[in-house]
N, C-alpha and C positions, 0 to 999 in steps of 0.2 A: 548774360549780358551785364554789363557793367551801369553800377548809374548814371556814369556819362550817358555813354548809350542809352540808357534810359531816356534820361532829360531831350537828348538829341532827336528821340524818333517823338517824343509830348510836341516837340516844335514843328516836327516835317507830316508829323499823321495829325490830322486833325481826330480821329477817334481816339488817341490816345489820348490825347489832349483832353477828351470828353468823359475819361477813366474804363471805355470800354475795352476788355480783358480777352483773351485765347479762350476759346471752350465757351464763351456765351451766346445765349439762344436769345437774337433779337426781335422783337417782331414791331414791323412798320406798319401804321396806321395813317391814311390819308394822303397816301401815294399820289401825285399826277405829272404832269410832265415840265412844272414849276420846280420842281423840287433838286436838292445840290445833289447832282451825280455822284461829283469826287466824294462828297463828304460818304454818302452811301455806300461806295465800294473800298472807303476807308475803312469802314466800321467792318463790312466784310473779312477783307483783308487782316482785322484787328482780331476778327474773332473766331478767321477762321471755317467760316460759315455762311451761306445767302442768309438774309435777312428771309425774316418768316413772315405772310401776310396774314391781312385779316381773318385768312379764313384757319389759319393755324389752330389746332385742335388743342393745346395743352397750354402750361405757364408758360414763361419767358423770362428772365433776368432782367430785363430792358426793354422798353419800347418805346420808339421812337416814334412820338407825334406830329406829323406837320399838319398844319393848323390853321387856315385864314380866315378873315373877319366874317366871307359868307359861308363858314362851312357851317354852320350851325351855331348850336347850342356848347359851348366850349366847359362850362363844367359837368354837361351830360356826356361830354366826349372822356372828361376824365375823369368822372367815375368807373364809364367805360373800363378805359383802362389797368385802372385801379385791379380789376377783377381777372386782369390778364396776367398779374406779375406775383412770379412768387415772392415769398416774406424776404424786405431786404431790398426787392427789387426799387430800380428808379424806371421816372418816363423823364425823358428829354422831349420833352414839349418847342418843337419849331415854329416858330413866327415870321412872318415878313418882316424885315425891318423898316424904319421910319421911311415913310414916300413910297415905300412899293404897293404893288398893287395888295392889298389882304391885309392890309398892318391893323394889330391890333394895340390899343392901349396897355401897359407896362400895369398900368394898375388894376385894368379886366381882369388881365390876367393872372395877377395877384390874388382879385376878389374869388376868381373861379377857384383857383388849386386852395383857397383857404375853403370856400364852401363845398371845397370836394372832399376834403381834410387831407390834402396833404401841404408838406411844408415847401419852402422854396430855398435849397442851399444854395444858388448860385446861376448869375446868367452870363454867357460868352456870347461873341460874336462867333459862329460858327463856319460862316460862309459870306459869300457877297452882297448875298441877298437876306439872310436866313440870321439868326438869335437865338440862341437856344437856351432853356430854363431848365436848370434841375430840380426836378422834383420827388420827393419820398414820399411813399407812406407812412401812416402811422404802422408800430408792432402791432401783429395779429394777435 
């Protein structure tokens, strides 16, 4: 593929966009019936793979968080997570955005991923509804 084409499919797939690769094992966390379909069967589609659920027995490369303000305890979720990805791995942590129902403050979610230890490269509008934060761990 050419990096036209490259650039071309960052714009039309939104998982590309999100740097998810061929050959990665994702696994979804806090699935419900709120959540962006397309974005989900993009990342599929990207990787190649159904997304893996909670109850997925091994690492993952990725995991994708969706997230709202009553789901709980947000930096016990991504600790959580933390324990699911191998070395290198990100979570894409999903939020409502501003006015929808679940939205959470830009800076919660700050304080959590720093009190979880991880860092925060980067947040996109992912969907209509939906924000997403990338987030790393620290090396093992």
């Amino acid at each position: 593929m050419s990096a036209t084409a490259d650039h071309a499919e960052e714009r039309t797939n939104p998982a590309a966009r999100l740097g998810f690769q061929p050959g990665q094992v994702v696994q979804e966390i806090g699935y419900d019936d709120d959540v962006d379909q397309e974005l989900r069967e993009a990342i599929e589609e990207i990787t190649g793979q159904d997304l893996v659920d909670e109850e997925y027995d091994d690492v993952a490369d990725a995991v994708v968080l969706w997230f709202r303000d009553e789901d709980g305890d947000l930096t016990d979720a991504l600790v959580d997570a933390i324990g699911l990805l191998e070395d290198g791995g990100i979570i894409w942590l999903m939020t409502p955005k501003t006015g929808r129902d679940g939205y959470i403050e830009p800076s919660d979610t700050s304080e959590a991923a720093q009190t979880a230890g991880l860092s925060q490269t980067k947040s996109v509008s992912v969907a209509k509804d939906w924000t997403g934060a990338r987030l790393v761990a620290p090396k093992r």
